[in-house]
N, C-alpha and C positions, 0 to 999 in steps of 0.2 A: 269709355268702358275699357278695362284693364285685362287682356289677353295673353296668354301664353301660347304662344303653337311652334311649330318648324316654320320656316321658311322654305320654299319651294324654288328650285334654281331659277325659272324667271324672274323672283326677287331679289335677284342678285342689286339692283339698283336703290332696294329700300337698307341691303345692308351696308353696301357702298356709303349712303348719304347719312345714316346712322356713327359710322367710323369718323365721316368728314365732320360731324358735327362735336365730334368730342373735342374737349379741352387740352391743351398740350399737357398739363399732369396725365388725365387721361390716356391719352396716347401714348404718351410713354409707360405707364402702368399695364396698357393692354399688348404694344410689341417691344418693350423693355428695350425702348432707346424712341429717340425722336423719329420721326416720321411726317411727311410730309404732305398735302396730298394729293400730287402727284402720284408717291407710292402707296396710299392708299387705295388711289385709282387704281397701278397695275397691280395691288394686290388682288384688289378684288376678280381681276378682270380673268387670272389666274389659277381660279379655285377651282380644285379637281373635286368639282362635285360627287362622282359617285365615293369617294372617300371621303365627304364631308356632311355633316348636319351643322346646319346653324337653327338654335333655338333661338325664338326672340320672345320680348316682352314688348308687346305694344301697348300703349294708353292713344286712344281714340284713333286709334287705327295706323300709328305714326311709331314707328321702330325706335324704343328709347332703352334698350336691353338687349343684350345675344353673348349665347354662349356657343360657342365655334369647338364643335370636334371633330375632330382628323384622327382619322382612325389607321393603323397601319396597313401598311399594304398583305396582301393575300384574301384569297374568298372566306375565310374566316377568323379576321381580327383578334386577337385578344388584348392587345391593348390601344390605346389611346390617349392622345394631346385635346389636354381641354383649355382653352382660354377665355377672357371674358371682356364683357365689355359695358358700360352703362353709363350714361349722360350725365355729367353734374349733379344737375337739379334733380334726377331722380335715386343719386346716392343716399347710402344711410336710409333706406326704407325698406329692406330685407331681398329686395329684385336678383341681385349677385347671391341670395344665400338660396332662394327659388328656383332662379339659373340653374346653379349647384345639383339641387335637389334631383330637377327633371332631368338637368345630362343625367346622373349618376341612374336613373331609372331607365332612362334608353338603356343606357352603357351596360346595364345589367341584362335586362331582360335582351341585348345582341351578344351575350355571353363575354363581353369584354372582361377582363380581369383586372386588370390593371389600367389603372388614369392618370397622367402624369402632368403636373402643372410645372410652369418655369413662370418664377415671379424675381420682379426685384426685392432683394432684402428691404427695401422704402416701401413694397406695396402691402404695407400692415394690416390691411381688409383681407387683403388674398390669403395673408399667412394665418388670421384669424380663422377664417372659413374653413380652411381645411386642417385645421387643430379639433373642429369636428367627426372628424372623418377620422376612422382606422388608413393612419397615413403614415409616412417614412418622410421626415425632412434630410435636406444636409442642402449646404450653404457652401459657396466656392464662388470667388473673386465677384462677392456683391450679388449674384445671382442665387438664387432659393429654389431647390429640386424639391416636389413634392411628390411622392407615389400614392394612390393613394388607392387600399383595396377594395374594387369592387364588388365582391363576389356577397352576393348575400341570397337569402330565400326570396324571391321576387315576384312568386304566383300573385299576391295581392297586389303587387307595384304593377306586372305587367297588366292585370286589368285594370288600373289609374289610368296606364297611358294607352288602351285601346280608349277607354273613354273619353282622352281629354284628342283623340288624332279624330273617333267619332263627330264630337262637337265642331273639329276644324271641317269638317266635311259638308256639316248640315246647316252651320251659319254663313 
């Protein structure tokens, strides 16, 4: 079965084992240089949760998706860092454009305004994805700045995501 929810900080170790399972293109596509993991491990081990949400996609229970935002610091953010991440075998089936979707509906309905991706000019999915999106690029020594604005009408989005945080609740 194919899920979408947050992850809750106790799963700190499903997203751990999700990073570790990625492919070195991977890897490098999601922290834009190699990585190891080792630092995978102390990245994970690192994450200042109350400043974070990781979205994930699960297929059968098993974390093969997550979109990581880090929000800024202060009691009420307006911007944020979104990155991403998905397993091989489950690229090219729109999960990074879903990802997308659902940060960008958090993002909104926590009043963020701005979203900022850092991708490498090689990661041609990312710079796709967000050529949908009311976005600002610009490009500096190989690396790809994307802004990208969040601000939209969200009454109907924010009841999408009480109902999709409901269903995490009741299955």
């Amino acid at each position: 079965m194919d899920t979408y929810r947050t992850l809750f900080r106790r799963e700190v170790s499903q997203y751990r084992d999700h990073l570790l399972r990625l492919d070195e293109d991977s890897r490098t596509a999601r922290f834009a240089t190699h990585v190891s993991d080792n630092s995978i491990q102390r990245y994970c081990a690192a994450i200042d949760w109350p400043a974070t949400k990781v979205i994930g996609y699960f297929q059968d229970g098993l974390l093969r998706g997550a979109a990581e935002i880090r929000y800024d610091s202060g009691s009420t953010p307006t911007n944020a860092e979104l990155a991403f991440s998905v397993e091989r075998p489950f690229q090219n089936s729109r999960i990074g454009s879903n990802l997308m979707s659902r940060s960008l509906i958090a993002l909104r309905n926590q009043g963020v305004t701005k979203v900022h991706v850092i991708c490498l000019l090689s990661n041609r999915r990312m710079r796709t994805m967000a050529t949908r999106y009311r976005s600002e690029v610009s490009i500096s020594y190989g690396d790809v700045y994307i802004t990208i604005d969040a601000i939209a009408d969200c009454t109907p989005r924010a009841l999408e995501e009480l109902a999709d945080q409901m269903a995490e609740i009741l299955c």
